[in-house]
C-alpha positions, 0 to 999 in steps of 0.5 A: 461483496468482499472484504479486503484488508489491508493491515499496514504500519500506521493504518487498518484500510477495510475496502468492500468490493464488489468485483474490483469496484469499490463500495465503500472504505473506512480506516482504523489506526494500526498503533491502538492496541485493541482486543478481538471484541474491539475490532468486531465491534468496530468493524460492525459498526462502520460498516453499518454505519456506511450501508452494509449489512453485514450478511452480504459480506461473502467473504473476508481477504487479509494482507498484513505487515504487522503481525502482532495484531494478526490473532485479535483480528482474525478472531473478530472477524470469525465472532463478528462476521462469522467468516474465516478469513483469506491471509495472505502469506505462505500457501496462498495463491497469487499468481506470482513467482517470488524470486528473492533469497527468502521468499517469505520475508517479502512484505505480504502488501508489496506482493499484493501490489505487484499482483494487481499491477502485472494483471492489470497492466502486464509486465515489466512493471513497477509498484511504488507504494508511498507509505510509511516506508516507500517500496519500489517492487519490480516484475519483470515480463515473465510475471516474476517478482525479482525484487526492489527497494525500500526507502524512508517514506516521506512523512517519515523524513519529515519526522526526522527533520523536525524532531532532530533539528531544534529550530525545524518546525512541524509542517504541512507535506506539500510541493511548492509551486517552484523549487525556488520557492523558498522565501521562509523556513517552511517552504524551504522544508517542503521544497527540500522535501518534496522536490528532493523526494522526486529527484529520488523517484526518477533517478530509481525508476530510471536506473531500474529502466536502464539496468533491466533494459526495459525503457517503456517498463510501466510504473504505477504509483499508490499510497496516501502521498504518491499524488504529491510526488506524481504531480512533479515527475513524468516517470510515474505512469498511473496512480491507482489509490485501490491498487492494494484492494485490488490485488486482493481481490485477484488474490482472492478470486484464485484462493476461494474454490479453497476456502 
């Protein structure tokens, strides 16, 4: 079994793959600094804790956006797992030709994605990663990454409308019934939020469509909230909740004869 890694701004995602299914996840959360023994022992101890012996993880593939944390998590796992892991980045395989003005500034999760989305559903394709940034990435059909956009993500709007407006309270991210909906301050926040969220989804996926010329280019959605926004629009053709395990496993499988 495979250990992928996905090391994003808010969270550590750990999914055990077996192939591209998935045997179990856990989450650790990004912003806890902990020592190399912590992450080992906590690593361990989830993983026990969810069935797996720790001798039948064959190898260990890491995507990170957030480096500073990179040295301590590498080194649990070569202490507690006895592996040295796969890192996604300058020098690894992936299958995908980056053609951007820097290459090695493109985020090590949106290539990740893109991987899986053009393997497994060819190109021209777009990934929508709705975390803590919202990453709109495009391949076109010759398999080449070509660039996309980032957007505040939607709990991060959220934030900003409570913390800077006095009399905004907290709340609950989710899409009201009708855009009409509106009867107090709460439904007016999330209807405004969701539903000005999606307005912003198609008009990018329909503008990237009209300026490529490529009007049944496939567009697949992950990440914790992508749901919320699926369920309001059309233009999102997939959602696949394992999108970024997944590329590391196709990753992986063209890297290990190296390891």
């Amino acid at each position: 079994m495979l250990l992928t890694i996905d090391i994003g701004n808010t969270n550590v995602v750990m999914g055990v793959m077996k192939d591209m299914e998935l045997v179990v996840s856990f989450r650790m959360t990004t912003q806890i600094p902990r020592t190399s023994d912590e992450y080992g022992i906590t690593m361990v101890e989830m993983l026990r804790n969810k069935g797996i012996n720790v001798k039948d993880i064959k190898d260990v593939i890491i995507s990170s956006v957030v480096p500073n944390i990179m040295h301590s998590i590498t080194n649990s796992i070569k202490k507690y797992l006895n592996k040295k892991p796969f890192i996604v980045g300058p020098g690894i395989k992936t299958g995908l030709s980056v053609r951007t003005d820097n290459p090695k500034l493109v985020g090590a999760d949106r290539i990740v994605n893109c991987v899986a989305a053009y393997e497994l559903h060819g190109g021209p394709c777009m990934t929508i990663d709705f975390g803590t940034s919202t990453t709109y990435d495009i391949v076109n059909e010759k398999g080449e990454f070509i660039g996309g956009l980032i957007t505040p993500g939607i709990r991060i709007s959220a934030d900003a409308m409570w913390q800077r407006a006095a009399q905004l309270p907290h709340m609950e991210i989710k899409r009201p019934k009708s855009i009409l909906d509106c009867k107090n301050t709460i439904s007016s926040m999330q209807a405004g939020l969701v539903y000005g969220y999606i307005g912003q989804v198609e008009y990018i996926v329909n503008k990237v469509k009209e300026e490529m010329n490529a009007p049944h280019m496939k567009i697949i959605a992950t990440g914790g909230l992508a749901k919320i926004i699926q369920d309001g629009t059309q233009v999102i053709d997939e959602y696949d909740g394992l999108l970024t395990l997944k590329g590391l496993v196709l990753i992986y499988e063209k890297n290990k004869a190296l390891g």
